[in-house]
N, C-alpha and C positions, 0 to 999 in steps of 0.2 A: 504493500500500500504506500502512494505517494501521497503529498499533501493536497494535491487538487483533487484525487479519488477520496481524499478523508473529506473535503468540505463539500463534495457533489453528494457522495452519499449521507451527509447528514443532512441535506437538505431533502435528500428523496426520503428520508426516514420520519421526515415532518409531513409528507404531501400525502392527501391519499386522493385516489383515483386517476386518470390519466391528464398529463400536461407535456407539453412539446420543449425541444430542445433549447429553443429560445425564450421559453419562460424559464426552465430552469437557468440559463443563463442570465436572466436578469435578476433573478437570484442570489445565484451565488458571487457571480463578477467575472466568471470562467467565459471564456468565448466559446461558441456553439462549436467549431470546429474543434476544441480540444477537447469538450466532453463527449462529441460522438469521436472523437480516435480511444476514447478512457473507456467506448461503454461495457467494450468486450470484457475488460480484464474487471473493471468494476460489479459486473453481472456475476464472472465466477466467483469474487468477493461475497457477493450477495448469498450465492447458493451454498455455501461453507455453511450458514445458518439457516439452511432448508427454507430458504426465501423464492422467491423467482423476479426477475424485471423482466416484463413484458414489451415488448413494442408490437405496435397494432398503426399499419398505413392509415393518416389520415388521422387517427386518433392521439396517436403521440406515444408515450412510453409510463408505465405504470410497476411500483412495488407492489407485488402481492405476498403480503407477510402478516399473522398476528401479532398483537399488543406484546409479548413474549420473544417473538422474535426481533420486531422491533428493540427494544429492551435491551434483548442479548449483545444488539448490533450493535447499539447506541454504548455501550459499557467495552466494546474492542475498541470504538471511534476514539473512550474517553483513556483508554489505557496507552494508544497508539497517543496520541496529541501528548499526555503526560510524560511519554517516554522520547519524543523528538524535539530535538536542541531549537529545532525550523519555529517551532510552536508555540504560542503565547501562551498557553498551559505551562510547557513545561520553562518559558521566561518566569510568569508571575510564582511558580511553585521555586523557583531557584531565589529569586528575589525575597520572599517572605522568608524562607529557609537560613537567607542570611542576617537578615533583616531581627529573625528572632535568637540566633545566636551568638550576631557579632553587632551589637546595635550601635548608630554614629561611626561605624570605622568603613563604609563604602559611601561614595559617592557614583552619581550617576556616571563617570568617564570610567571609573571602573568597573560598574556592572557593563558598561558597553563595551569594553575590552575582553571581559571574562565573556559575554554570553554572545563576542562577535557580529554585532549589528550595530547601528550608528543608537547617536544619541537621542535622535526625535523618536525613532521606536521606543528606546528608552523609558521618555518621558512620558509617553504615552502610557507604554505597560505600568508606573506608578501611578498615571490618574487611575487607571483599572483598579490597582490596589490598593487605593486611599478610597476609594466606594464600597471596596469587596470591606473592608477593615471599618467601616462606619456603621456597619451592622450590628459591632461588636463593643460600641461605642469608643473604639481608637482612631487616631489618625495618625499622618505621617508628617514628619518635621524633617525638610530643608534646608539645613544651613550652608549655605558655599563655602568651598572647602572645609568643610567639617563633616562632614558627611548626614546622611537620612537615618531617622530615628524613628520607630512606632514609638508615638506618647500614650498613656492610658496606666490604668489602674493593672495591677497581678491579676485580679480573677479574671478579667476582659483579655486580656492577655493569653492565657490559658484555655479560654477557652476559641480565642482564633488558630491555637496551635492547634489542638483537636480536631477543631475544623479542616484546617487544612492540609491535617495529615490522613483526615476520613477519604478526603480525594481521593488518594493516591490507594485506599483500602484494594479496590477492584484486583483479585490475581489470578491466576490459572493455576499456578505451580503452588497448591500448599506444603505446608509441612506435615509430612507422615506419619512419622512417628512421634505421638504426643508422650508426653510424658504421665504416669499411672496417674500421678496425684491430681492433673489437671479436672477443673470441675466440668460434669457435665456439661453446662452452661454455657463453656468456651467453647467454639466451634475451630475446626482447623483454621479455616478464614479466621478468626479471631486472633487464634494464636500464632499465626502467622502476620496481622499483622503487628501485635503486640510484639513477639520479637524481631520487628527491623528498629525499633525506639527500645525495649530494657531488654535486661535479664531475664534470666526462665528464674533465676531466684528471687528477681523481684517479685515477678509471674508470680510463684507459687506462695512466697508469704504473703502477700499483699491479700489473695484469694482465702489464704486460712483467716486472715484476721477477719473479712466482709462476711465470711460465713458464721464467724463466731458470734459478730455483730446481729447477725440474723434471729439465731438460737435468743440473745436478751431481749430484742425486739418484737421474736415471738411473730415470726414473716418472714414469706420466702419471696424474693425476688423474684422476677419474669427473667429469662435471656437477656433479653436485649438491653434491659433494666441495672443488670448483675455485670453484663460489661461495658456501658455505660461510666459507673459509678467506678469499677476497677481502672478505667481509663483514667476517669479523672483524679484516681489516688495514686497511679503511677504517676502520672505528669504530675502531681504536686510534689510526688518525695524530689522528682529528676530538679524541681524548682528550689527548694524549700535547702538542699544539697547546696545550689547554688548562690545560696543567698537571697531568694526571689520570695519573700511571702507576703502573705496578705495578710497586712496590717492597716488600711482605709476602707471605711465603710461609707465615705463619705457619698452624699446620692442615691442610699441604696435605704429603704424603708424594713428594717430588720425587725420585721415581723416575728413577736415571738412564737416559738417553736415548743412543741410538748418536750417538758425532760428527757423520757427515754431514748429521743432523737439526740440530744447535746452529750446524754452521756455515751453513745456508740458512737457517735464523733471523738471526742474525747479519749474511749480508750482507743478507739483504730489508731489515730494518730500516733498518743503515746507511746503507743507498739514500736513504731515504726518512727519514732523520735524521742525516745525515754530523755533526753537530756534535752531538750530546743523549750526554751522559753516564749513567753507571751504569742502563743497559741489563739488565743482566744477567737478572734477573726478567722483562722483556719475553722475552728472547732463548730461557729457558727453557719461560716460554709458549706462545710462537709456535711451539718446536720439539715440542710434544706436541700443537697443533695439526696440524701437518705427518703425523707419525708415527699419527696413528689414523686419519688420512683415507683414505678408498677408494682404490685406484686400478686401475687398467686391467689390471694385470698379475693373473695366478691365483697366481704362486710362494708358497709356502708355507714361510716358515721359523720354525722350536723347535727351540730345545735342552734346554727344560725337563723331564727323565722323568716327575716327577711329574702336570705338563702335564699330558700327553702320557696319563699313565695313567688322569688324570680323566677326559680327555675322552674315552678308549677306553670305558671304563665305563658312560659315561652312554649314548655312541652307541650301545651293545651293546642298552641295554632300549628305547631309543627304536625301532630299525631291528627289534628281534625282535617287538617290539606290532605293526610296520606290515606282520608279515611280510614283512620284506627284510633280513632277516641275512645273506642269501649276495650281497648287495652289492659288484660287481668292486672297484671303487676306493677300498675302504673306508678303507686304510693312507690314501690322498692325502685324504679327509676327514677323514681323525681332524686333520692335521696344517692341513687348511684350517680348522678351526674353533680348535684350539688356538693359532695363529699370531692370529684375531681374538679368540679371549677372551683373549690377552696385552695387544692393541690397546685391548682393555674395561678389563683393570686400569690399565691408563697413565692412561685416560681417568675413572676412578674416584681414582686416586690424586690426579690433578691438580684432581679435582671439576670438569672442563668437561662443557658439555653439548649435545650434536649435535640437530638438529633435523630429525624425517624422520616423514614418514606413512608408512614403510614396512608396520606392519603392520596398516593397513588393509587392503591390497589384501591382505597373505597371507593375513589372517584371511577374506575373501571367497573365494579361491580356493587355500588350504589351509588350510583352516578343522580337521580331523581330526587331520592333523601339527602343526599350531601348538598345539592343545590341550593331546596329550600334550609335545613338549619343554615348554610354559607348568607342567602340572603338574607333571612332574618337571626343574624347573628348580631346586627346592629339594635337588638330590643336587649341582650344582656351586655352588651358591649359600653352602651349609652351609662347603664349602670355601677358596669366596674369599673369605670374609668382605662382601656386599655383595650386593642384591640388580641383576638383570638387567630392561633396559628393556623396555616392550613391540617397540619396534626390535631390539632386541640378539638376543633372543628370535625375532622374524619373521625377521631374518640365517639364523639356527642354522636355523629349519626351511629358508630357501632353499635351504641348503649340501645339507642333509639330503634333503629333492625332490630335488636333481638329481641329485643320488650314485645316490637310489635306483631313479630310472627305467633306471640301467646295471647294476641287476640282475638276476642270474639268474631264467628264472621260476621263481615260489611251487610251480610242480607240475610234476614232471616224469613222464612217460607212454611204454611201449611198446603200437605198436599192430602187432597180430596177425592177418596176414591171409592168405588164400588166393587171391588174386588178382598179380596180375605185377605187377612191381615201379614199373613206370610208373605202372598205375593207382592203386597204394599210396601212392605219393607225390603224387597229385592226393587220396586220401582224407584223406592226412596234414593237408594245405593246406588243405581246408575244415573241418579241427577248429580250427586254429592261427586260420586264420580268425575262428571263433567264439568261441576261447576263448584273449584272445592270453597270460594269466598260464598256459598249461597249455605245456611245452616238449614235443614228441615227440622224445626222444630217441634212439631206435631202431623199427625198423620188420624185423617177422620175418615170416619165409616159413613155410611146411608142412614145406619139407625141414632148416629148424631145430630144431622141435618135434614133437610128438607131435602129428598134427592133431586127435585125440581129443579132446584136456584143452584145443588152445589156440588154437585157429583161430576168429576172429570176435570180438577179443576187445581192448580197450582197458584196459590194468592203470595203474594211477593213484597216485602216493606222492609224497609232501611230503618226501621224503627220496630223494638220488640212486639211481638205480635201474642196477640191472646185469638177473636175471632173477628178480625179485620177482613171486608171483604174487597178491599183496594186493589191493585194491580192484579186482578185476579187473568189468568192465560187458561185457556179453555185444553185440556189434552186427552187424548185417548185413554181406553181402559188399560191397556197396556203400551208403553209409553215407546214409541218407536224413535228412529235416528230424526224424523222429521219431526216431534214432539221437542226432541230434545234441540234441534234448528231452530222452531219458534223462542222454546224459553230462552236460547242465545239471545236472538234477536229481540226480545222485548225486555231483558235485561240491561240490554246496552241502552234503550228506549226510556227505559225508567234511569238509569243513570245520567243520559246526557240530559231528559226532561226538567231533572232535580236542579233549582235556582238558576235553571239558565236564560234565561233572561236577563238577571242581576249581573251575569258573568260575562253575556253578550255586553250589556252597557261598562264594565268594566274596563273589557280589552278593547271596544271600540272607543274608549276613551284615553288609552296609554299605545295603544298600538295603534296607528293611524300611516296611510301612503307617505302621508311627508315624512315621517321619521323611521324611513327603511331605505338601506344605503346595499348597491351590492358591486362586488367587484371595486370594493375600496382599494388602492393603492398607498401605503404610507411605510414608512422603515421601522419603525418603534414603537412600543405601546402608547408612548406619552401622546405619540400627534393621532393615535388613534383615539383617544380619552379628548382628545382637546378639538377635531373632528365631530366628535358628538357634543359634549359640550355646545362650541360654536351651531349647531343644530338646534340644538333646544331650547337656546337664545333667540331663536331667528324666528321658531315658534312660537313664542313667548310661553314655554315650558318653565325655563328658568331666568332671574331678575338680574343672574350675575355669571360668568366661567367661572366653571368649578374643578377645571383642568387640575390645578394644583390640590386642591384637596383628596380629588379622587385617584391621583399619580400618587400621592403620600402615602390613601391607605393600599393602593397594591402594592407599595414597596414595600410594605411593612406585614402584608398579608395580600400575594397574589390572588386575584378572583375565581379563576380556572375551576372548573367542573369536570375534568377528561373530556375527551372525544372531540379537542380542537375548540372547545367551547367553554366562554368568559361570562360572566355575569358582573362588571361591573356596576357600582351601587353608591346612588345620594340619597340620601332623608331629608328632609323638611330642609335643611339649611340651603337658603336662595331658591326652594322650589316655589313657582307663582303655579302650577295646574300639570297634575301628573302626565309624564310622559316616559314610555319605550323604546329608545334608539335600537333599533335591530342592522346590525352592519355585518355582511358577508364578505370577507376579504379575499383578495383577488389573488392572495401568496401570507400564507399562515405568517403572522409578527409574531417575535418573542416577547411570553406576557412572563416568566419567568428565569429562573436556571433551569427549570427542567422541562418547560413543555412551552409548546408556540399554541396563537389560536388560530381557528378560521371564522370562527363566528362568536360577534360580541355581542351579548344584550345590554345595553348600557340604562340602568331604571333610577331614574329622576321620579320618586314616591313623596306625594302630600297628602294620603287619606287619611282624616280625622278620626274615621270608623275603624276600629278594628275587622269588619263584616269584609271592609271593601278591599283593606290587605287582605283578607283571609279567603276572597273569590279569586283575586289575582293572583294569588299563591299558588291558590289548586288550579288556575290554567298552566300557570308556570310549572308545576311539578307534572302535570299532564300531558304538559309539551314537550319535555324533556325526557318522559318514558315513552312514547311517541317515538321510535326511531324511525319510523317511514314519511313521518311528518319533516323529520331534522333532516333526512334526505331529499324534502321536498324543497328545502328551502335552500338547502346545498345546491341545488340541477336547476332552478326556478331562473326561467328567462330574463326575468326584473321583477321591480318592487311589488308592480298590482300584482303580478302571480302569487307571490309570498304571501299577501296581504288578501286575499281572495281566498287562499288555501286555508291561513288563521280563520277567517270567520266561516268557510264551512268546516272545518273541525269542529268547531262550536254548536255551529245549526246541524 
């Protein structure tokens, strides 16, 4: 692989369906002649990961690969780029590496000597690295002839090393042979990448002491949790060695923390520094380390009412959009989710930062539920004063998934028959069968009813039923494949019947022709935000650009939903009369580090009503389970089709 096969194919790794040689040339900056001389050798690249690139006259050329292979590719692309001198990867990972080791003793002419490219690359690769480090709240100090300094506090510190040694984690070749003692918990990948930074004997004490800590604690960590926290006890002996501890709290809201937490702090340490004085600031650390970490156990504990009440609230409109508000174990979720947004604020007040792909996979595989809690995450957010990670986020909807597959079903049904009771209940079973969100709650005879008015008859309500004779569907004595076609179809009937009207005026009021953009052209997320913005101005949507605010909060919490799709989001602030920018882009923009989008919803919200968010919502999460809809609007000629298709969805 050379560098212009590494940047063609990650652009073909962003794109799906077919696009021609001179769009992916405007793309990447590759001229069309060099990437049809690359395609040959780039296709058998492709097929090493049971991929295919298709070319089709006329149509252009197409990856055909799943989310998995995708993946796969994308983590060679990132190991290839980290491992080549050519590569701003592996510039900015040399730069920091010095940077955290040997700090004020390089200047820019020397890293342009050592990494052999001129000076303006240079300077450039540090602005990258004074952005990547602002995250962490550090910056970089210039002084001519004295060289470049990361300024900042130790914990901040420590934990951009972390960071940007998690990079470089991805490897093919682990280590084999582990060693007995090693815990479960550490995977070869772990321990592989643990020993390119310590000892296997730091490895293995460090491990006995977090386990010991465990046993007083009375909890067992998760994986991921267990080495997490051993990372961050390595890197603080390799610090604390060097004279590096953390002694300012200054900035940081030191929340106090239950005992039992300060004293497992306390002894780990002391283990592992019986002689270092004034601790205190490590001890507190390490113990809100400990306290946010996952662990094995489900117990749930708040005492907070207020909590408690937020978090009732929010789950109320999230679980009534997914219709599953008669959710059994509701009480035990409110209190699992408000027990970890306590574990959020600890971990916000302390400014530590966890590190987890978790919601990739959600967003892949609840992609619907992660939307809505993502948009109305600004009803807890306004609260806690702080915005919520894409992680923290993909938690709440797992909590929320699992709660809700233990609820009741969405419809519950008496079926009415003239046949004996055996058979009734074999009729019952191939409804439930087909229709498992439908419950048959009761099941009646002729000598119940008037066989007149009720015999042959399956009565249908979203609301518990005693002897309702509302939706009632007329079907056979024995209920055949076309019985079972009706109730399909009048099921879907009574679903889209339910409030649509309310829901009609809703979307025809935030989704409108003027504010649907497609085949956008722009380089950047920002002028994509600022693109709609300037839209909803011109509407008289909004009183003011809100560019910069809504660029703030994707910096700080990317919007993404998987599958090439954004939900950017304002509330109230400068909205004059709600509006839906729907914008399809014409070449997927990078809305993060890890994923590009192709389609942005961008929602400018002023409903005073809770009803009117709580209609909009269940279109929005209906849209989004809808894949044939989101393909319509992918393939869609222009804006009336898009906007024609939304409201017969509806009707």
């Amino acid at each position: 692989m050379n560098n212009l096969q590494e940047k063609v194919i990650r652009s073909m790794v962003d794109m799906y369906g077919f696009y021609s040689t001179d769009e992916l040339s405007e793309m990447t900056g590759v001229s069309v002649s060099s990437i049809k001389h690359s395609l040959s050798d780039i296709s058998d690249i492709i097929e090493e990961y049971n991929a295919k690139l298709l070319s089709v006259p006329r149509k252009g050329i197409c990856l055909v690969a799943t989310d998995e292979q995708r993946e796969k590719i994308l983590e060679e692309l990132d190991s290839y780029a980290n491992s080549n001198p050519e590569s701003f990867f592996y510039r900015k990972n040399y730069i920091l590496d010095i940077l955290f080791n040997f700090p004020a003793n390089y200047t820019i002419q020397l890293f342009s000597e050592e990494l052999c490219v001129s000076r303006q690359i240079i300077q450039k690769d540090l602005d990258s690295v004074a952005e990547y480090l602002r995250q962490f709240h550090l910056k970089l100090s210039k002084r001519k002839n004295r060289g470049i300094k990361i300024v900042g506090r130790e914990v901040d510190l420590r934990q951009a090393i972390i960071d940007t040694w998690n990079k470089k984690y991805w490897k093919h070749a682990y280590i084999e042979d582990l060693p007995k003692e090693l815990d479960y918990r550490l995977s070869k990948r772990a321990f592989t990448y643990f020993s390119d930074y310590y000892s296997e004997e730091d490895i293995l004490s460090i491990q006995k002491y977090l386990a010991d800590s465990e046993k007083k604690l009375g909890v067992v960590f998760v994986d991921i949790s267990f080495c997490r926290i051993m990372e961050y006890l390595l890197l603080s002996k390799k610090r604390i060695e060097k004279g590096k501890k953390i002694t300012d709290s200054t900035d940081r809201v030191m929340t106090e923390l239950d005992q039992p937490y300060l004293n497992a702090a306390q002894a780990i340490l002391d283990k592992i520094f019986p002689n270092e004085k004034d601790m205190e600031m490590e001890y507190q650390f390490l113990a809100a380390k400990l306290f946010i970490a996952k662990t094995c156990s489900v117990q749930a504990r708040v005492q907070d009412d207020e909590l408690m009440e937020l978090v009732e609230d929010y789950i109320s409109i999230v679980l009534t959009v997914m219709q599953k508000d008669n959710t059994i174990k509701r009480r035990e979720l409110e209190k699992q989710i408000a027990t970890f947004i306590k574990k959020i604020k600890v971990k916000h007040d302390y400014k530590l930062i966890e590190w987890d792909d978790l919601h990739k996979d959600v967003q892949q595989n609840l992609q619907s539920i992660y939307a809505i809690c993502l948009t109305y995450s600004f009803y807890l957010e306004d609260s806690l004063g702080f915005v919520l990670t894409q992680d923290e986020i993909a938690w709440i909807t797992l909590l929320i998934h699992q709660a809700s597959i233990g609820s009741r079903s969405e419809k519950q049904g008496i079926l009415v028959t003239a046949a004996d009771v055996y058979t009734t209940s074999y009729e019952a079973m191939k409804i439930k069968n087909k229709f498992p969100n439908l419950e048959i709650v009761k099941t009646v005879h002729i000598n119940n009813y008037n066989p007149a008015k009720t015999v042959g008859k399956l009565v249908i309500s979203t609301v518990p039923l005693k002897k309702k004779q509302d939706n009632a569907i007329e079907i056979t004595k024995h209920i055949s494949e076309l019985d079972l076609s009706k109730i399909e179809y009048y099921m879907d009937v009574y679903a889209k019947s339910e409030q649509q009207q309310q829901v009609l005026d809703i979307v025809r009021g935030t989704f409108r022709k003027e504010l649907i953009l497609t085949d956008v052209k722009v380089s950047t997320k920002k002028e994509a935000i600022e693109q709609a913005s300037r839209l909803l101005c011109e509407q008289g949507c909004l009183s003011a650009d809100v560019t910069e605010q809504v660029f703030e909060l994707e910096e700080r919490r990317p919007t993404t939903i998987g599958g090439q799709i954004a939900m950017a989001h304002i509330y109230k602030e400068n909205v004059v009369d709600s509006g839906i920018v729907l914008m399809r882009m014409k070449y997927p923009v990078q809305w993060s580090r890890t994923s590009k989008v192709k389609l942005i919803f961008f929602l400018a919200i002023n409903y005073d009503g809770s009803q009117e968010v709580l209609r909009l919502f269940k279109f929005l999460y209906s849209l989004i389970e809808n894949k044939k809809m989101i393909e319509k609007i992918l393939e869609a000629e222009d804006a009336e089709s898009i906007y024609n298709s939304l409201i017969k969805e509806i009707i």
